[in-house]
C-alpha positions as CSV (number, residue, x, y, z in Angstrom):
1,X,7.3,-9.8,-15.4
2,X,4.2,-9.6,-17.5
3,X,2.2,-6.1,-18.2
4,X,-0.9,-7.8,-19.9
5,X,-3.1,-5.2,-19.8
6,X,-1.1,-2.8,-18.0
7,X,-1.6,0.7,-18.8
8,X,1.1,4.1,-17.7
9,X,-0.1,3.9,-14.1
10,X,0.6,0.2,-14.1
11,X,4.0,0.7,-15.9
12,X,4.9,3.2,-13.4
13,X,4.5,0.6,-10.4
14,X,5.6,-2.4,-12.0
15,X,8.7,0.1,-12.8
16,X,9.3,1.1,-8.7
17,X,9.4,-2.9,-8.2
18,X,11.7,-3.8,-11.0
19,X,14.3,-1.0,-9.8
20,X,13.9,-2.2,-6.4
21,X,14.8,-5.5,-7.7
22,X,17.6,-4.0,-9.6
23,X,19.0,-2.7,-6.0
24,X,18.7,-6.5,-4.2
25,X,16.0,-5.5,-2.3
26,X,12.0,-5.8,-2.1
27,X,9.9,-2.8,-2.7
28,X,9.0,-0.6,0.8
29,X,5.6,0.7,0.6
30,X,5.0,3.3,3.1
31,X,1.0,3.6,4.4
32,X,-0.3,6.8,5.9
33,X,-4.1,7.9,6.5
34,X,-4.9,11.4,4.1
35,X,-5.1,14.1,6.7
36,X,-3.6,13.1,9.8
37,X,-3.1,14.4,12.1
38,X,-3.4,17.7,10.2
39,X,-4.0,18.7,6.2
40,X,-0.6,19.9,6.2
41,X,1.6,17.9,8.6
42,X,0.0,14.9,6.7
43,X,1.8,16.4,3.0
44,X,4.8,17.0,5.2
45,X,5.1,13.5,6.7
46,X,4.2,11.8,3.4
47,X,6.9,13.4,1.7
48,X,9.6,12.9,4.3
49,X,8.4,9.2,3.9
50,X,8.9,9.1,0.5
51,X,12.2,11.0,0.5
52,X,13.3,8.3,3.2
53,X,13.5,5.5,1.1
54,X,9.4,4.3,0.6
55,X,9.2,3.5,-3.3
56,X,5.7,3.8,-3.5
57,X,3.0,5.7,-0.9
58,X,-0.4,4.1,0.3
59,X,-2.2,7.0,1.2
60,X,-5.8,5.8,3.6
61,X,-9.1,7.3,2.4
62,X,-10.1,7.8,6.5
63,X,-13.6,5.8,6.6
64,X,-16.0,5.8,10.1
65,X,-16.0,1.8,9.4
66,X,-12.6,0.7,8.7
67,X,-13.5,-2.9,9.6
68,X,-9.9,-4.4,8.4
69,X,-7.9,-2.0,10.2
70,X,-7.1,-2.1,13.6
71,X,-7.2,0.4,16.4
72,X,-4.2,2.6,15.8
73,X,-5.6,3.2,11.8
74,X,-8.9,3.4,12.8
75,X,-8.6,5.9,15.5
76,X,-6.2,7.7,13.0
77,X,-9.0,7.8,10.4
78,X,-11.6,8.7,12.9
79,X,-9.0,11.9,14.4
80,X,-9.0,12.6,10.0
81,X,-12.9,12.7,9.4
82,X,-13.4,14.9,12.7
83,X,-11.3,17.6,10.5
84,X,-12.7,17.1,7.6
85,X,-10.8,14.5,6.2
86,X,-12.2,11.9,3.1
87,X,-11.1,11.6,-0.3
88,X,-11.0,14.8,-0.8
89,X,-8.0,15.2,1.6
90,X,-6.5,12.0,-0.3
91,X,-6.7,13.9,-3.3
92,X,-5.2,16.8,-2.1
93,X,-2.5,14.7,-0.3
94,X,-1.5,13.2,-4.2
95,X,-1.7,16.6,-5.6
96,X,0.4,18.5,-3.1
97,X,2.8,15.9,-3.9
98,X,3.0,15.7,-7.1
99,X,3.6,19.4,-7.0
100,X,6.2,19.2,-4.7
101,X,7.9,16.8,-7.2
102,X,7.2,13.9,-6.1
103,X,7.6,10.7,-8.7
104,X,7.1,7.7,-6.8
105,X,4.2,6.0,-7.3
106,X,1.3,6.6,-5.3
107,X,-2.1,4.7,-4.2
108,X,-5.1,5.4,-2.7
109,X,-6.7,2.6,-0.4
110,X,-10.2,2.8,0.5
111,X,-13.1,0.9,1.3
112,X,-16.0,0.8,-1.1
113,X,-18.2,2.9,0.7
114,X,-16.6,6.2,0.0
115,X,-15.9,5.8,-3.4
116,X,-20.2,5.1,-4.0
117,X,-20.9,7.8,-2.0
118,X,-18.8,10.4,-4.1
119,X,-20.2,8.8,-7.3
120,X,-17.7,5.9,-8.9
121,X,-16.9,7.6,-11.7
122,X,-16.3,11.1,-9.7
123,X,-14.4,9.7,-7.6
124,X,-12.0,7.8,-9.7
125,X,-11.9,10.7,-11.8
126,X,-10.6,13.0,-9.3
127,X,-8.2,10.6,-7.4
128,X,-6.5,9.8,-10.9
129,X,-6.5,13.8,-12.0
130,X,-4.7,14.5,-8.9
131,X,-1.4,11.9,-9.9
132,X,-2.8,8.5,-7.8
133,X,-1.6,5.7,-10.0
134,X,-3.5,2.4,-8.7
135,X,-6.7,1.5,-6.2
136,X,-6.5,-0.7,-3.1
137,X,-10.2,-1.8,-2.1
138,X,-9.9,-4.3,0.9
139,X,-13.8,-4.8,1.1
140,X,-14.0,-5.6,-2.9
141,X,-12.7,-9.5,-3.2
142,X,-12.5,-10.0,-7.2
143,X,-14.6,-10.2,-9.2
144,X,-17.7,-9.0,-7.4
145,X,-18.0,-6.0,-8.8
146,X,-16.8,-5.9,-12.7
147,X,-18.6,-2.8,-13.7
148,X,-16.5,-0.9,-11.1
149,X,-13.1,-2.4,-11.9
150,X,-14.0,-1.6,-15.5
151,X,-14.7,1.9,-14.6
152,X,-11.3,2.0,-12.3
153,X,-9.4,0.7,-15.7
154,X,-11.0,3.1,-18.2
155,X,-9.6,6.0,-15.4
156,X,-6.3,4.7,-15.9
157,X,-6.0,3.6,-12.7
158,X,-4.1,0.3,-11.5
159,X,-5.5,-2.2,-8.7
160,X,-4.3,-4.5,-6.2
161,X,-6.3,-7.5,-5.1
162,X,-6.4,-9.0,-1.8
163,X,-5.5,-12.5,-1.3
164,X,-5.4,-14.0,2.6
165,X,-4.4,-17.3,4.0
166,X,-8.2,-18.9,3.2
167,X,-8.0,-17.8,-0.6
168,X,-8.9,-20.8,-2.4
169,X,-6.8,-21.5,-5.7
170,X,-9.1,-20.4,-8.1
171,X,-9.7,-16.7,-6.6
172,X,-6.1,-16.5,-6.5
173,X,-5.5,-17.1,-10.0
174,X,-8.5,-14.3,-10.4
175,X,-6.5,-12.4,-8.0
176,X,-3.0,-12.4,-10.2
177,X,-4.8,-12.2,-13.4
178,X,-6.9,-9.3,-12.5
179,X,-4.3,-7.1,-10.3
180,X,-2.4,-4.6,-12.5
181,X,-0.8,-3.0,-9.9
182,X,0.1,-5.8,-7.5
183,X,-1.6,-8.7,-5.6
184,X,-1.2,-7.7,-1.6
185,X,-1.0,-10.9,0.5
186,X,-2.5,-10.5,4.1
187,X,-0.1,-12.5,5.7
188,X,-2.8,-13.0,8.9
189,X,-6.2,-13.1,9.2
190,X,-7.3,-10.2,11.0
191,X,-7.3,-6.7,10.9
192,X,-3.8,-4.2,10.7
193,X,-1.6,-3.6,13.5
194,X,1.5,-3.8,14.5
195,X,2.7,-7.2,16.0
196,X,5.6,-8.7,17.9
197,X,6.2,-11.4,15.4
198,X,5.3,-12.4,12.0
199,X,2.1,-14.8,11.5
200,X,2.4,-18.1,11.3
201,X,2.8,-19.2,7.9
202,X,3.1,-15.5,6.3
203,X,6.3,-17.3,4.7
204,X,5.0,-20.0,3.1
205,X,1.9,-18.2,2.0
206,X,3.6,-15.5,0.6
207,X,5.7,-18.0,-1.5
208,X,3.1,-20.1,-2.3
209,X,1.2,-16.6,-3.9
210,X,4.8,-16.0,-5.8
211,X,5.0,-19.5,-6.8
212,X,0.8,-18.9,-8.0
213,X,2.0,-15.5,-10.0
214,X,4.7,-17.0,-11.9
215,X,5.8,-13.3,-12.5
216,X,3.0,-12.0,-14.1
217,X,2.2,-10.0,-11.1
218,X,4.0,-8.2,-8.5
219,X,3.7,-10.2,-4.7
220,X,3.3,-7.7,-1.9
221,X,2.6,-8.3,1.7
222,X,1.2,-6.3,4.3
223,X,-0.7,-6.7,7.8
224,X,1.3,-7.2,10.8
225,X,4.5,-5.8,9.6
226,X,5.8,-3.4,12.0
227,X,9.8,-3.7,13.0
228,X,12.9,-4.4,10.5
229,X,13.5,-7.9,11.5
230,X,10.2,-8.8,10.0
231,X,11.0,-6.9,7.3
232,X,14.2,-8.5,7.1
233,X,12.2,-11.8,7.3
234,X,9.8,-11.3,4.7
235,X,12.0,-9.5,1.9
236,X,13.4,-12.5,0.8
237,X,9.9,-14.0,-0.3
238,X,7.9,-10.9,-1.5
239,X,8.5,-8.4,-4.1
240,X,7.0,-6.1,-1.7
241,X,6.1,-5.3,2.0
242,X,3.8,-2.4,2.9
243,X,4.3,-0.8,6.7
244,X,1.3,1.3,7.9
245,X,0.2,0.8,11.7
246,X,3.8,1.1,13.0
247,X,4.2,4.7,10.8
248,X,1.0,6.1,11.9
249,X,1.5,5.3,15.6
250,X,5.0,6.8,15.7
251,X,3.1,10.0,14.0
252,X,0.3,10.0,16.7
253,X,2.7,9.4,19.4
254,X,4.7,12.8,18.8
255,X,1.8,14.5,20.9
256,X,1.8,18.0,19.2
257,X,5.7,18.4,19.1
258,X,5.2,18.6,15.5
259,X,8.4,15.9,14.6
260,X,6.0,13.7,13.0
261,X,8.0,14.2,9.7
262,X,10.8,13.6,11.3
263,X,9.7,10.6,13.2
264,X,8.1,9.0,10.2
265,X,11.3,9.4,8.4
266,X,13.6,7.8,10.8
267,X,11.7,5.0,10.6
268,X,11.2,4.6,7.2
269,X,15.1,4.4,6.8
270,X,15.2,1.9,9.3
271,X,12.7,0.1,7.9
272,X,13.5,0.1,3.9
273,X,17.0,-0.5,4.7
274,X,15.7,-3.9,6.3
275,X,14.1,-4.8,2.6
276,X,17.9,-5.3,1.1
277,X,18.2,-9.2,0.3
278,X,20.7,-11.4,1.6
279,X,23.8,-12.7,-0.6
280,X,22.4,-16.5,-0.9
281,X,19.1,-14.7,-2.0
282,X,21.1,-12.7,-4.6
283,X,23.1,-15.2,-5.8
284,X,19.9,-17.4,-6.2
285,X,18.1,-14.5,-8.5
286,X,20.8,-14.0,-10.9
């Protein structure tokens, strides 16, 4: 796999999906949203995610607008910001695990928005101080903004561009060339959430993004994963598959009986367990 550009923080992803790789399975990226439902349940469930099997942590900047998440993220986020939550709870989130001796990588999606608003360079500066390795922007398509992935480069920060089903071909191979951490497929159009089946076509559009990569970048899909047989489904086709909506609902869903660690871990195991390949798959990749 290529690391073209690819400084320590994009080493240390690429490295979580080569050993993944290593093991027969694809990646498991765990999503949770800084600061819910508490500071310091959220550093407690994050960790028991991580320490369940998730090989790298998406931790949610919480946003008043998060127009591509659905409504159990969004209400999560909106639950974070009425405690005080932002980026500086995402920052705290990375540093209290890093100091809990935490390795896995971990990265920090937010809208645009929040990261003006605390001044770029501020806020790059303090997400990378306190161990995030790589950026997810869902509102930035690639491209638009050079300056700023400049800026998120000279950091040391990694970032993963979105691709969707209606990427034409030429903003995909933007898409591969400019992600050093990963290129995260949206395998719907739409917003998060968790769903009974995969989309139609996730499948074939996440091999035909593979197919695009040609290994210089890392395929990871995301949006509308929820239950282990999709999982199951989608491992053998990305390098990757991230799980939010379903993890944050079974956090909310404990209803102050504080097992939210415990819940988010049970299904993390479930879950990454799901992500091992099957034997025609292995045999295929030797």
């Amino acid at each position: 796999m290529s690391t073209a550009g690819a400084g320590p923080a994009s080493n240390h992803i690429r490295a979580a999906f080569a050993a993944a790789r290593q093991q027969h399975r694809a990646a498991f990226i765990a999503y949770l949203v800084a600061g819910f439902p508490s500071a310091t349940e959220s550093i407690d469930v994050a960790h028991a995610a991580l320490e369940s099997g998730a090989d790298i942590l998406e931790i949610g900047i919480p946003f008043s607008d998060p127009m591509a998440d659905g409504p159990v993220i969004a209400a999560a986020s909106r639950a974070s910001l009425a405690r005080g939550g932002g980026l500086e709870s995402a920052a705290a989130l990375a540093h209290a695990l890093r100091e809990r001796g935490v390795t896995q990588p971990l990265l920090a999606m937010s809208y645009l928005n929040p990261l003006l608003a605390h001044g770029t360079n501020q806020a790059l500066a303090a997400l990378a101080s306190a161990g995030v390795d790589g950026l997810i922007v869902p509102d930035l398509p690639v491209g638009e903004d050079p300056t700023f992935e400049r800026a998120v480069a000279a950091h040391g920060l990694a970032i993963a561009f979105l691709v969707a089903p209606n990427t034409p071909p030429s903003r995909l191979e933007a898409a591969v060339t400019a992600s050093s951490a990963f290129v995260y497929v949206v395998a719907l159009l739409g917003v998060t959430g968790a769903r009974d089946s995969l989309a139609d076509g996730a499948v074939e559009l996440i091999s035909r993004v593979r197919a695009a990569a040609l290994g210089r970048a890392p395929v990871v899909a995301g949006f509308g994963i929820s239950a282990a047989s999709q999982v199951a489904g989608l491992a053998e086709v990305a390098d990757g598959l991230v799980v939010g909506s379903a993890l944050v609902r079974a956090l909310a869903s404990q209803n102050g009986r504080g097992d939210g660690a415990a819940r988010v871990g049970a299904l993390v195991r479930e879950l990454s367990a799901a992500t091992r390949l099957s034997q025609p798959v292995r045999e295929a990749l030797r």
